[in-house]
KOLPALUM-738733 format. One record per residue (C-alpha): residue number from 1; residue in three letters; x, y, z. Coordinates in Angstrom, 1 decimal. Layout:
// KOLPALUM-738733
<atom NUM Ala <X Y Z>> ...
//
This chain:
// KOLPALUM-738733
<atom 1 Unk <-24.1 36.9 8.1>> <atom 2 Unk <-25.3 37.8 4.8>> <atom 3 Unk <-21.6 37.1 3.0>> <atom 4 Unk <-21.4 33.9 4.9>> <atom 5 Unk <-25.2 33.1 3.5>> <atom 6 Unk <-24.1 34.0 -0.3>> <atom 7 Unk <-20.6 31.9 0.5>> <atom 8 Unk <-22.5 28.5 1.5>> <atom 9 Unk <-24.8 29.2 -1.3>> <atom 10 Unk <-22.0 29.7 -4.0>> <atom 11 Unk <-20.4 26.2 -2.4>> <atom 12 Unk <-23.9 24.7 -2.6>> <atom 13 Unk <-24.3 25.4 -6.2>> <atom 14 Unk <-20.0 24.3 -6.9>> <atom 15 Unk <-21.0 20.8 -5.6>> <atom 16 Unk <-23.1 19.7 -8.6>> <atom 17 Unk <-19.7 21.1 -10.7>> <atom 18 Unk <-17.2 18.8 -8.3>> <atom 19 Unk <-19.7 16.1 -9.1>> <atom 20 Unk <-20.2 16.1 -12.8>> <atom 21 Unk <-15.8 16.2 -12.9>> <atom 22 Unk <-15.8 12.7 -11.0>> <atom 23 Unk <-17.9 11.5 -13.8>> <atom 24 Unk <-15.6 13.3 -16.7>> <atom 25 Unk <-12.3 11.9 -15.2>> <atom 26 Unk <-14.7 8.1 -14.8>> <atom 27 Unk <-16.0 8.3 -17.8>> <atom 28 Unk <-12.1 9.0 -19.7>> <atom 29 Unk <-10.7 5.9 -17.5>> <atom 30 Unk <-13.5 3.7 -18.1>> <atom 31 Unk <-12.2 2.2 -21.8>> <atom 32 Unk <-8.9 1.3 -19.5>> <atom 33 Unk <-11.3 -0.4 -16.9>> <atom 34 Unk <-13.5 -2.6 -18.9>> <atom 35 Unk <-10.1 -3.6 -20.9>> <atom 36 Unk <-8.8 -4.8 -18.0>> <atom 37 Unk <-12.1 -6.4 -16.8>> <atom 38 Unk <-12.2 -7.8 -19.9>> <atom 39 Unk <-9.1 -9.5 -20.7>> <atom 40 Unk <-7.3 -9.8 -17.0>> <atom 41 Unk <-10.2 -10.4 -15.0>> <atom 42 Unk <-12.7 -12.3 -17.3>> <atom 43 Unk <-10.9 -15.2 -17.9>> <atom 44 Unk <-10.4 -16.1 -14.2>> <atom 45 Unk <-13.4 -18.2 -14.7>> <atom 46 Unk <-10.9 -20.6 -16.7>> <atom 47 Unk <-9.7 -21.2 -13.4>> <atom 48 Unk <-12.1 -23.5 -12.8>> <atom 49 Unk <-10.9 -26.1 -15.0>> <atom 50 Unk <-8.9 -27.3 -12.6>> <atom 51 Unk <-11.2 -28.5 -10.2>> <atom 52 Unk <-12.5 -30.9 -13.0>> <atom 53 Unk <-10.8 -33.7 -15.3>> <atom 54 Unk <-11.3 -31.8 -18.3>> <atom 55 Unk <-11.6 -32.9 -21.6>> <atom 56 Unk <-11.7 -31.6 -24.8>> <atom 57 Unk <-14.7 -31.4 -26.7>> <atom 58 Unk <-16.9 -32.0 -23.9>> <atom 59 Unk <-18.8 -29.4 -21.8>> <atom 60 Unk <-16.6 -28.6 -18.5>> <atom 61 Unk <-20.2 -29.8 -16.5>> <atom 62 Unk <-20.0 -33.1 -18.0>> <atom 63 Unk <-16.4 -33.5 -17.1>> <atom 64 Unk <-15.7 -35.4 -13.7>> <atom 65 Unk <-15.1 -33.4 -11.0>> <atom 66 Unk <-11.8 -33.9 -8.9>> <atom 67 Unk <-12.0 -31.5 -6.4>> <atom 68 Unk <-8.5 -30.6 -5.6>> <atom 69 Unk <-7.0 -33.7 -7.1>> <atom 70 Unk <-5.0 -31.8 -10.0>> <atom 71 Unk <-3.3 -29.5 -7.2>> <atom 72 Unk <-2.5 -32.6 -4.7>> <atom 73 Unk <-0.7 -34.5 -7.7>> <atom 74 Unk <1.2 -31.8 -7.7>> <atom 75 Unk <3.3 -32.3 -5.2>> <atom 76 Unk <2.6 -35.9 -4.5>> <atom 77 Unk <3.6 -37.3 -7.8>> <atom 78 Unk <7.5 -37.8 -7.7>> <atom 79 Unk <7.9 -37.5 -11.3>> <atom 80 Unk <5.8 -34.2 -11.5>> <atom 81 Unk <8.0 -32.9 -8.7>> <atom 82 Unk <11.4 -33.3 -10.5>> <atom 83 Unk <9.8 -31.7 -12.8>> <atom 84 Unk <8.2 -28.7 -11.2>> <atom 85 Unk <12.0 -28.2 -9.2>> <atom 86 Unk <13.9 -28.2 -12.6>> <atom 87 Unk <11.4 -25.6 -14.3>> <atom 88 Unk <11.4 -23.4 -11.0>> <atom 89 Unk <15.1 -23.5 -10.9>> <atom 90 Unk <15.0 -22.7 -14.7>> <atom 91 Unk <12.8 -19.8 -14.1>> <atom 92 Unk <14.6 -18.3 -10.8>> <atom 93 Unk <18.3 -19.0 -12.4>> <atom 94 Unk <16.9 -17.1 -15.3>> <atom 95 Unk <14.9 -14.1 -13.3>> <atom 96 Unk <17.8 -13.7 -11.0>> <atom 97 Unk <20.4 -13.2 -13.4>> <atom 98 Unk <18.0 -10.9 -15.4>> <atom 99 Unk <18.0 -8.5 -12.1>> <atom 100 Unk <21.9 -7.8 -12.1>> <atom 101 Unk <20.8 -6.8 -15.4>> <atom 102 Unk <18.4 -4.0 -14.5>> <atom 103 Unk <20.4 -1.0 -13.8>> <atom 104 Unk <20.9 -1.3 -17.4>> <atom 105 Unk <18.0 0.8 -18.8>> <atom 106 Unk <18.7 3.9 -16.5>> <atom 107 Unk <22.3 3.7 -17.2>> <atom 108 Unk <21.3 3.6 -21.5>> <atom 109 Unk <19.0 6.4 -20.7>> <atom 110 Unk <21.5 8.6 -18.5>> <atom 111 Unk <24.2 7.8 -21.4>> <atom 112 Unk <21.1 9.1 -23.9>> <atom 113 Unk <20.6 12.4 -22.1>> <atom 114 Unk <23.8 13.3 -22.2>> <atom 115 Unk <24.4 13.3 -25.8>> <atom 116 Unk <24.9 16.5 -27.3>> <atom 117 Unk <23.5 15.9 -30.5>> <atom 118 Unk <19.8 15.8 -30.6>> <atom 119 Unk <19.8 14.1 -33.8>> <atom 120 Unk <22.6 11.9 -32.7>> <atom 121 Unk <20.3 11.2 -29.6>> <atom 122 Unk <17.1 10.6 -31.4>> <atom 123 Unk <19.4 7.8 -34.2>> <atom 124 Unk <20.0 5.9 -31.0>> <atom 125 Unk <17.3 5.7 -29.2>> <atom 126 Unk <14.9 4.5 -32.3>> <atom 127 Unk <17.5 1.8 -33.5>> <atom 128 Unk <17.5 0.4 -29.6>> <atom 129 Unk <14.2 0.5 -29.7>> <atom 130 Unk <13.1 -1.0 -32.6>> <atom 131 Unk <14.3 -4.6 -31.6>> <atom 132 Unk <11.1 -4.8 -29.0>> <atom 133 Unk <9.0 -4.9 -31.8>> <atom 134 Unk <10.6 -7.6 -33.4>> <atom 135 Unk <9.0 -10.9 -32.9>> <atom 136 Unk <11.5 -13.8 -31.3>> <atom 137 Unk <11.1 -16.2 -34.4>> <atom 138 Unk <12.7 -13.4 -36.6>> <atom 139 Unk <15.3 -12.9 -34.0>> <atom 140 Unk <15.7 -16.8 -33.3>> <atom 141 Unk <16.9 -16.6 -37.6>> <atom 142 Unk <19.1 -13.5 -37.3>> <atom 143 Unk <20.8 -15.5 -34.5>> <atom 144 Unk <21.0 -18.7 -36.1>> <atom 145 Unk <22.5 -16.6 -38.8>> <atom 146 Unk <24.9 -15.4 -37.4>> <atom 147 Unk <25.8 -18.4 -34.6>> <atom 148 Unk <25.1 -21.6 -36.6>> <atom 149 Unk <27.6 -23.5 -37.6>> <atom 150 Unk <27.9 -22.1 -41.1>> <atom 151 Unk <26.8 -18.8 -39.8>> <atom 152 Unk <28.8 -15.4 -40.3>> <atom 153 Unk <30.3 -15.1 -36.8>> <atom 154 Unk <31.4 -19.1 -36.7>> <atom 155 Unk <33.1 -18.4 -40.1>> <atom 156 Unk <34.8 -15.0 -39.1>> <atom 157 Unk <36.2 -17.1 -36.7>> <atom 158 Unk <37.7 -19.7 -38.8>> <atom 159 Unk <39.0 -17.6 -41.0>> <atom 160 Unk <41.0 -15.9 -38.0>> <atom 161 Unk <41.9 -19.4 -36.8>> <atom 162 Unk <40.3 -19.0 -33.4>> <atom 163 Unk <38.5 -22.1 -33.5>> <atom 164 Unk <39.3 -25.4 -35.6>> <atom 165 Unk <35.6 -26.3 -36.8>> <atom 166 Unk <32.2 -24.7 -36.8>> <atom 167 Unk <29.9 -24.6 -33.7>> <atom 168 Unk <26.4 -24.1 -33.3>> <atom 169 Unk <25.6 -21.7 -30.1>> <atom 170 Unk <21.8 -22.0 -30.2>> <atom 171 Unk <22.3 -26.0 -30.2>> <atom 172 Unk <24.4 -26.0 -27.2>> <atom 173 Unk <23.6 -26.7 -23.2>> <atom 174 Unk <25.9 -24.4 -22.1>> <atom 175 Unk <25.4 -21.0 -20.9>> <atom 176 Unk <21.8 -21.4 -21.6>> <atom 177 Unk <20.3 -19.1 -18.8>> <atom 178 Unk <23.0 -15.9 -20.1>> <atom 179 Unk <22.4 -16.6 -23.3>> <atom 180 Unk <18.4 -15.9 -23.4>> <atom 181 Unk <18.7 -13.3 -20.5>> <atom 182 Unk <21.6 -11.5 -22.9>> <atom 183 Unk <19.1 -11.7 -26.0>> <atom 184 Unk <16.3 -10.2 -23.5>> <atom 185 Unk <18.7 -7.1 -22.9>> <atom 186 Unk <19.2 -6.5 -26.4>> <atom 187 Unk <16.1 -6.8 -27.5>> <atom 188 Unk <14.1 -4.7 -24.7>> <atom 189 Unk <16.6 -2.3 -23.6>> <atom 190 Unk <15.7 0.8 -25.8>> <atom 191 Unk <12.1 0.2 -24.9>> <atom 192 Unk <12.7 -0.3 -21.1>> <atom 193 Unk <14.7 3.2 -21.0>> <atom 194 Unk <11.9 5.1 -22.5>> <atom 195 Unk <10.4 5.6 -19.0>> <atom 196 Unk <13.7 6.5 -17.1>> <atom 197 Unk <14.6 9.1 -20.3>> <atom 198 Unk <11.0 11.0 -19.3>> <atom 199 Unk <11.5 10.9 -15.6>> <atom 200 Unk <15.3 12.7 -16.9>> <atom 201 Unk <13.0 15.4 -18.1>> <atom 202 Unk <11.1 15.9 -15.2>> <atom 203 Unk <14.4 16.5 -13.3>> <atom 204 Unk <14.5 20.4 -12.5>> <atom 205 Unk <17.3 22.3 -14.3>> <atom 206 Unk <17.3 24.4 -11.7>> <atom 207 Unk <19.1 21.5 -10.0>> <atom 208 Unk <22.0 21.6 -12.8>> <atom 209 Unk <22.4 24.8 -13.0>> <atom 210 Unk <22.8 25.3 -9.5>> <atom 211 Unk <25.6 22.0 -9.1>> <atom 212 Unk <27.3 23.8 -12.3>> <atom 213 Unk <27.5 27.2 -10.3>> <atom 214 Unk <29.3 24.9 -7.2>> <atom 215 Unk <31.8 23.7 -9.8>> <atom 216 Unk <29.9 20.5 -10.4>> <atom 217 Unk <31.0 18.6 -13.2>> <atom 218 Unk <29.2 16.4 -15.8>> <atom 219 Unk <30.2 13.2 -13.8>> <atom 220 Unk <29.2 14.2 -10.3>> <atom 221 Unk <25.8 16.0 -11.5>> <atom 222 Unk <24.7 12.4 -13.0>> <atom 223 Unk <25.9 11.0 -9.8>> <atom 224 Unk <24.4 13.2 -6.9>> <atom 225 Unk <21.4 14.9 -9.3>> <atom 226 Unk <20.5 12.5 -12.1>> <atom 227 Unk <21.0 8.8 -10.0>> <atom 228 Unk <19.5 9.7 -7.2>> <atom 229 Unk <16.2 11.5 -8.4>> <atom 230 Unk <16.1 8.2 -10.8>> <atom 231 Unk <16.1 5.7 -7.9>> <atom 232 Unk <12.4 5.7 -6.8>> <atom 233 Unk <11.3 5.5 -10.7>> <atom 234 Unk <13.6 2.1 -10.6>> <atom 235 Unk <12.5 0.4 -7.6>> <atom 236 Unk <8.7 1.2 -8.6>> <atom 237 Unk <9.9 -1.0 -11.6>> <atom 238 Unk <11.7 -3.4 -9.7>> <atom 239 Unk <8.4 -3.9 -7.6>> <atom 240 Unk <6.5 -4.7 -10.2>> <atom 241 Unk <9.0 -7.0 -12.2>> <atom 242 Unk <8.8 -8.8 -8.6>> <atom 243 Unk <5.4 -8.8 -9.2>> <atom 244 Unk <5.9 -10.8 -13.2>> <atom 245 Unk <8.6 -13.5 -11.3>> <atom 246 Unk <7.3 -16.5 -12.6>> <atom 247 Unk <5.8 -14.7 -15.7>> <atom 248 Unk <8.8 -15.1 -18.6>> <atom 249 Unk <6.2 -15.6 -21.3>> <atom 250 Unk <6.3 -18.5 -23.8>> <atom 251 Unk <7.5 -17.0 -27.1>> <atom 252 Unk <10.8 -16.9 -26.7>> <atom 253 Unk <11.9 -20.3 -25.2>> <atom 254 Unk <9.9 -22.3 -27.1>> <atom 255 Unk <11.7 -20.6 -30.5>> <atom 256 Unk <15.2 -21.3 -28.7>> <atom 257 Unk <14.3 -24.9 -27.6>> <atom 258 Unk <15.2 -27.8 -28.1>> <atom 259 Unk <16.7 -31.7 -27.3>> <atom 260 Unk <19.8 -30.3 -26.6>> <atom 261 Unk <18.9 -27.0 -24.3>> <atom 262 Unk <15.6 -28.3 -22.9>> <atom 263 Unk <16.8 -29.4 -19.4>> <atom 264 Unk <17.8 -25.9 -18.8>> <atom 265 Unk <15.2 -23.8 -21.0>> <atom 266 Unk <11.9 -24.6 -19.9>> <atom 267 Unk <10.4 -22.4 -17.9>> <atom 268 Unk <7.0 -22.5 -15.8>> <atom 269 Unk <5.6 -20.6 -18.7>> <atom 270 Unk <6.8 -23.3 -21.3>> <atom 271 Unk <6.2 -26.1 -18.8>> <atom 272 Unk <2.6 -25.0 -18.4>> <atom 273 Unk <2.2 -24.7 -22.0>> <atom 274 Unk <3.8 -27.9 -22.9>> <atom 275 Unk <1.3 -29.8 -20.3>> <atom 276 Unk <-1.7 -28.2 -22.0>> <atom 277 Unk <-1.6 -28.0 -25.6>> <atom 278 Unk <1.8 -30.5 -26.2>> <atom 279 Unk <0.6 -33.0 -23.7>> <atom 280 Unk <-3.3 -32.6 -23.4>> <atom 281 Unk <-3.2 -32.5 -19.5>> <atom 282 Unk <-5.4 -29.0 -19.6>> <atom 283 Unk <-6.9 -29.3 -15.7>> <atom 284 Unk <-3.2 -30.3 -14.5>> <atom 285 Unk <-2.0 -27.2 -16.5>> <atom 286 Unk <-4.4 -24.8 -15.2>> <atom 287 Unk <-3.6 -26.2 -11.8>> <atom 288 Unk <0.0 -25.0 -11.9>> <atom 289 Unk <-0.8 -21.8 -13.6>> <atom 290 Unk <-3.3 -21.0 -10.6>> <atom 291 Unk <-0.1 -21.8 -8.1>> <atom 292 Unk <2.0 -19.5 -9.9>> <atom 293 Unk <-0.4 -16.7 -9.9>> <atom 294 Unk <-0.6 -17.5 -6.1>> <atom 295 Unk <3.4 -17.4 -5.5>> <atom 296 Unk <3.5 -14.4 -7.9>> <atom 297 Unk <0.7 -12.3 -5.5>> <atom 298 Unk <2.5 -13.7 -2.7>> <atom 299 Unk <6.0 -12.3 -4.2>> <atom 300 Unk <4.6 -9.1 -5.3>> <atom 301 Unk <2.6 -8.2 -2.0>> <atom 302 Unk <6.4 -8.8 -0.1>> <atom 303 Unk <8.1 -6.5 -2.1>> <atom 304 Unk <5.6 -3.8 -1.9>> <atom 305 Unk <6.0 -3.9 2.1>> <atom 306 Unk <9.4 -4.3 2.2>> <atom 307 Unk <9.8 -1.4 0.1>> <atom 308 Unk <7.0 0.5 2.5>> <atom 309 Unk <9.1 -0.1 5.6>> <atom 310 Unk <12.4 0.4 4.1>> <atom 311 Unk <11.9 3.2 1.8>> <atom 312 Unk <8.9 4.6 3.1>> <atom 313 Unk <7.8 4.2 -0.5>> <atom 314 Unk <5.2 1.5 -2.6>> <atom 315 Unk <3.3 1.2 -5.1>> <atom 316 Unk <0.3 1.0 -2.9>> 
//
């Protein structure tokens, strides 16, 4: 009796301990929290600029309210339904071919872990991965550069008598979609297989060593060790990049649009953008942002359960 006294009284006096660490590990995550309070959640209230006819320069109270008008003209307008279709099937055609693309990273990564040379390795991996910090307008003039009509490639070309006269690829309608999801690749594949080249170091050696003992060689460890202990890393990825569908960003189509390519090059991102600020039609434009945010829960949340009852795996 007296032992099991002192032990309740030594886990009575561990509690306070237990405690104070829930604050600690708080206290560490609570500059991530208010960041994303601040800057993700915080400008929801600009969602209510859709409700109203919204003007600028004028106070959003003494703007007329519309109720749901901006949403219904969404869909009832014929003009801004053509419209809505063509960016969708911009974005989607765009997305879609982007996810044959995927594999990609954990291949570069596989191909980086296998290098002998450390140095060698290290050369590689910075060069790919300097590109994501490049911003698209330099990358729009390295193209044009190279792709213009006067540019390098066009006049390697010439002078190998492949073509007749000079083109310009970044003024042309055709191939518009593998073009930007090409330049995507290139410029975020270094950075996108920084996470699959840590979860390569995670693998257990003991793994290796014992495939090596079996007679194992390099080939079939990458493909019964490295793939597979890669896979759930992937679709956790692929989940989430679900979850950014509709969310292809602004920067680079609006650099790589123009007369010629805009049928097939404006996104929702670019569409919404082009309704606010180009246009001046802010309430409409918040309207269709709030939809996509809907569709992209919507898309997210489906993923996330077919991936529970499939894989028996999710991000939550």
């Amino acid at each position: 009796m007296q032992i099991s006294g002192r032990t309740s009284a030594g886990q009575m006096r561990r509690k306070p301990k237990h405690k104070w660490d829930d604050y600690k590990v708080f206290l560490l995550a609570f500059p991530a929290i208010a960041l994303v309070l601040l800057f993700r959640y915080a400008p929801l209230w600009g969602w209510s600029f859709a409700l109203f006819q919204y003007k600028p320069g004028k106070a959003l109270l003494d703007c007329k309210y519309v109720g749901l008008q901006n949403f219904s003209f969404l869909f009832s307008n014929p003009v801004m339904r053509r419209n809505l279709v063509r960016v969708l099937t911009n974005t989607f055609g765009i997305h879609l071919l982007g996810y044959l693309f995927t594999p990609l990273p954990m291949l570069f990564a596989i191909f980086l872990s296998e290098m002998k040379s450390k140095r060698y390795q290290k050369l590689v991996q910075t060069v790919t991965t300097l590109p994501n910090f490049i911003s698209w307008v330099i990358i729009y003039s390295l193209v044009n550069s190279f792709f213009s009509s006067s540019g390098v490639a066009t006049n390697l070309l010439k002078s190998l008598g492949l073509v007749e006269e000079g083109f310009n690829l970044m003024t042309s309608d055709d191939h518009v979609w593998l073009r930007m999801v090409l330049l995507q690749q290139w410029k975020g594949l270094g950075w996108s297989a920084i996470i699959y080249f840590a979860a390569i170091s995670g693998i257990s050696q003991d793994m290796f060593e014992a495939a090596m003992i079996d007679g194992a060689n390099r080939i079939q460890r990458i493909w019964y060790i490295t793939i597979p202990s890669l896979i759930p890393t992937y679709f956790v990825l692929l989940i989430m990049s679900i979850g950014n569908f509709l969310n292809t960003g602004v920067d680079q189509y609006l650099t790589f649009g123009n007369a010629l390519n805009k049928q097939y090059i404006e996104v929702l991102d670019l569409y919404v953008y082009n309704l606010g600020i180009g246009s001046g039609q802010i309430s409409f434009s918040v309207a269709v942002g709030i939809m996509k945010s809907v569709v992209a829960l919507v898309l997210f949340s489906s993923a996330n359960l077919a991936s529970k009852k499939i894989r028996g795996e999710s991000v939550f």
